[in-house]
Every structure is written in structure tokens, then in C-alpha cells.
C-alpha positions in Angstrom: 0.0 0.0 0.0 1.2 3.1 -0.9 0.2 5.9 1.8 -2.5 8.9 0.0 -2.8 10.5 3.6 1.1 11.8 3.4 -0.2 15.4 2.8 -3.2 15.1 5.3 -0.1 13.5 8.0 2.4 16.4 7.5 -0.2 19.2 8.2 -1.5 17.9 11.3 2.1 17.1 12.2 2.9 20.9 11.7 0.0 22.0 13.5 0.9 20.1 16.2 -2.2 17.8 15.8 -2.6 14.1 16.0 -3.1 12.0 12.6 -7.1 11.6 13.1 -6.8 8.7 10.4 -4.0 6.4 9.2 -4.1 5.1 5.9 -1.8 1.8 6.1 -3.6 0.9 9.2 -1.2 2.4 11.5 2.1 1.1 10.6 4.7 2.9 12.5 5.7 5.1 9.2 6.2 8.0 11.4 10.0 8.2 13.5 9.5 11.5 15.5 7.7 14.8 15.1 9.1 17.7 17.4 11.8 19.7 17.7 14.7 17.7 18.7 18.6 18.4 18.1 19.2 16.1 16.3 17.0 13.4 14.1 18.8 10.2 13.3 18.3 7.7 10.0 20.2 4.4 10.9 20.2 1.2 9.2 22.9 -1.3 9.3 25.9 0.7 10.6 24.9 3.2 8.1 23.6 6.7 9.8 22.3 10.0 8.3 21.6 12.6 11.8 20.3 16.1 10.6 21.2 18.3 13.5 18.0 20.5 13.9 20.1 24.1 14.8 16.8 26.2 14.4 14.9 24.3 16.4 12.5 23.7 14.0 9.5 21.4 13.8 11.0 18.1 12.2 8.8 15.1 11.4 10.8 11.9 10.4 8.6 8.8 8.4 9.9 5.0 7.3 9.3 5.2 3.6 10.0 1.5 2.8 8.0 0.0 4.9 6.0 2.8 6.5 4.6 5.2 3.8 5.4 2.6 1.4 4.1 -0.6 2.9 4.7 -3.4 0.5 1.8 -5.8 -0.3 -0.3 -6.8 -3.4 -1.4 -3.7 -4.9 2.5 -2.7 -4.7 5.4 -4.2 -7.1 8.2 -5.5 -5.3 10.5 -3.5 -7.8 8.8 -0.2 -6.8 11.9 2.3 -6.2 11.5 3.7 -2.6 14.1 5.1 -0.4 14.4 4.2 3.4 13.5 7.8 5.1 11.6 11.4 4.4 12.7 13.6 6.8 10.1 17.0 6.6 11.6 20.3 8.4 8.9 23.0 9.0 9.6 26.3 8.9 9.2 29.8 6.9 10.0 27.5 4.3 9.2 24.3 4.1 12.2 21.9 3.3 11.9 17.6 2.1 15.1 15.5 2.6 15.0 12.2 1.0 17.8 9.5 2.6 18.9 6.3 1.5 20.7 4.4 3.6 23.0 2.0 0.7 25.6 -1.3 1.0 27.7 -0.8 -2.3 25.3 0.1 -4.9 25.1 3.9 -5.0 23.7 3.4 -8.9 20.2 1.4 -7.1 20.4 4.3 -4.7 19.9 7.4 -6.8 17.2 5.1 -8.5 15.5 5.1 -5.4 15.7 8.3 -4.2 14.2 9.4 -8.1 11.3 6.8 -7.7 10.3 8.2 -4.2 10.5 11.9 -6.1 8.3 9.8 -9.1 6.0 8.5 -6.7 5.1 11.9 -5.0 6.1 14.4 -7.2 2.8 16.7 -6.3 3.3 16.5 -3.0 7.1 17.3 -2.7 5.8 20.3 -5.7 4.9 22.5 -2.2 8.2 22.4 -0.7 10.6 24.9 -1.3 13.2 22.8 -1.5 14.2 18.6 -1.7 17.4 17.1 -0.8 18.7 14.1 -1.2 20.8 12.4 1.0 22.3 9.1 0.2 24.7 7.1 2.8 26.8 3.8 1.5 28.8 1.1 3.3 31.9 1.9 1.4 33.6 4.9 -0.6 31.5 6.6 -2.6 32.9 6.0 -6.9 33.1 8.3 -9.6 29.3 9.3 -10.3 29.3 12.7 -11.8 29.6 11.6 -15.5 26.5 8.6 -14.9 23.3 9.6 -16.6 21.5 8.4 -13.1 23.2 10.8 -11.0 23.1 13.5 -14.0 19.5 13.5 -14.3 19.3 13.4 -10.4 20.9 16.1 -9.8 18.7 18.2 -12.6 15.9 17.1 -11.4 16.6 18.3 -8.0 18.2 21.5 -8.7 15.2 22.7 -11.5 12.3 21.0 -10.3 12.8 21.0 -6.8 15.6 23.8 -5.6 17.8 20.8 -3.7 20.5 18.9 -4.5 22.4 15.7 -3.6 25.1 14.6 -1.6 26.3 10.9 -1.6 28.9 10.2 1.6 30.7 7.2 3.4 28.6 5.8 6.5 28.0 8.2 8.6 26.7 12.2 7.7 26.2 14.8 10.4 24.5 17.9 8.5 23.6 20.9 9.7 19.9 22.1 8.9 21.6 25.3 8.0 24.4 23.9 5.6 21.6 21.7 3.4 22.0 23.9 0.2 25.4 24.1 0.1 27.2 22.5 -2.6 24.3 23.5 -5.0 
């Protein structure tokens, strides 16, 4: 099942509401809503931690698995990545992360599926990142069409960009658009 309530979810979030009604039955997709220093993505030795230096309201959902929950009505190829992370404020600001073994290629497929997937909701942010953490060092990807197009698509659709790094990424709310 692939969550329709993601919109509904977020605003009450923001608003500091409780989801009235779940879509996928209540599956724990949701990680944290508040304002915490520091929101943590870890799978597998693999760790992506967003420290929250403005305090801002920062909701964190499982997309494979939560938002996305496979079952029949849902191909088992479908490209998901593992986390959304949502940061509320003046602007509002979508990070996508996958946490990755070895293959960084499947990984930038997975973040563009999730973008795919819910491209008109990720339209009201000001800006989407994506964020993508691998076992071991990160290769040559500038010149593959996958990360090309990725990176286009963020920059001109979505005023983000991406940054691929080696098992563990502290970033900064404040340093998200650099290296744009």
C-alpha cells in the first residue's frame, strides 16, 4: 500500500495535531515529530543525523516500509528510499535519505522513484534534498546519466540537491544547500 494520507499526515504534524486517520492501518511510518537536536536515520551501521540548529518542527517517516508498505497492490521493484525527513519552517524543506551497501547506482534510482512517486506533494516544498549514505567509498558518479539526471531534477524542479557520503553524515539544517 502506498500511503494517499502523506499530505493530510504532514499538516497535522505541523500544526501540532494528532493524525485523526492512518491510511496503512497504522504502521509505525512516522519516527518523530518535534523539535529535537538532532533526528537520526540508521540502518545497518549506516547513519544519516540532521542536526535540527533552528529548532524547527521536524517530522521523520519510514518510507519503505512505513509510507510505502509493500503488499499486493504494490510491485516489489517499486523504487523507494528508506527515510523522508520533513523540516517546517518559513520555508518548508523535504530530505530524501537512502541508507545503501555498495550500490550507489540502485540508490539514486531510489531516491528518483520516491520523487516519481510523489512528485505533487514534494511540488509544495521549497526545496528537496537528497541524502544518500553507503557502506563503502563513494565512486566516480558525476559523469552517470542516473546521477546527471538526479541532480537536474533536483536542482530545477525541486531547488535541492544531492550529496552521496561514506557511513556516517552529520549535516547541519543550515548547511543543506550548500554544494548546490
Amino acid at each position: 500500500m502506498i500511503c494517499n494520507k502523506l499530505k493530510v499526515c504532514m499538516q497535522e504534524q505541523f500544526a501540532g495535531r494528532a493524525v485523526s486517520k492512518c491510511a496503512n492501518g497504522n504502521v509505525k511510518c512516522m519516527e518523530s515529530s518535534d523539535m529535537r537536536s538532532n533526528v537520526k536515520c540508521e540502518e545497518r551501521k549506516k547513519k544519516y543525523i540532521l542536526e535540527n540548529t533552528m529548532k524547527k518542527h521536524v517530522v521523520s517517516y519510514r518510507m519503505d516500509g512505513g509510507i510505502i508498505l509493500l503488499d499486493k497492490s504494490v510491485p516489489e521493484e517499486i523504487c523507494k528510499c528508506d527515510y523522508l525527513i520533513l523540516v517546517h519552517g518559513e520555508e518548508d524543506d523535504a530530505i530524501l535519505v537512502e541508507l545503501k551497501g555498495v550500490d550507489v547506482a540502485h540508490a539514486l534510482k531510489q531516491i528518483q522513484g520516491t520523487l516519481v512517486l510523489f512528485k505533487d506533494f514534494f511540488a509544495v516544498f521549497s526545496h528537496v534534498y537528497g541524502r544518500v549514505v553507503v557502506t563503502s567509498a563513494t565512486p566516480n558518479l558525476k559523469a552517470t546519466p542516473d546521477y546527471v539526471n538526479l541532480i537536474k531534477v533536483l536542482r530545477k524542479t525541486f531547488r535541492g540537491n544531492l550529496k552521496v557520503v561514506e557511513k556516517q553524515f552529520l549535516e547541519r539544517d543550515i548547511d543543506l544547500n550548500k554544494g548546490m
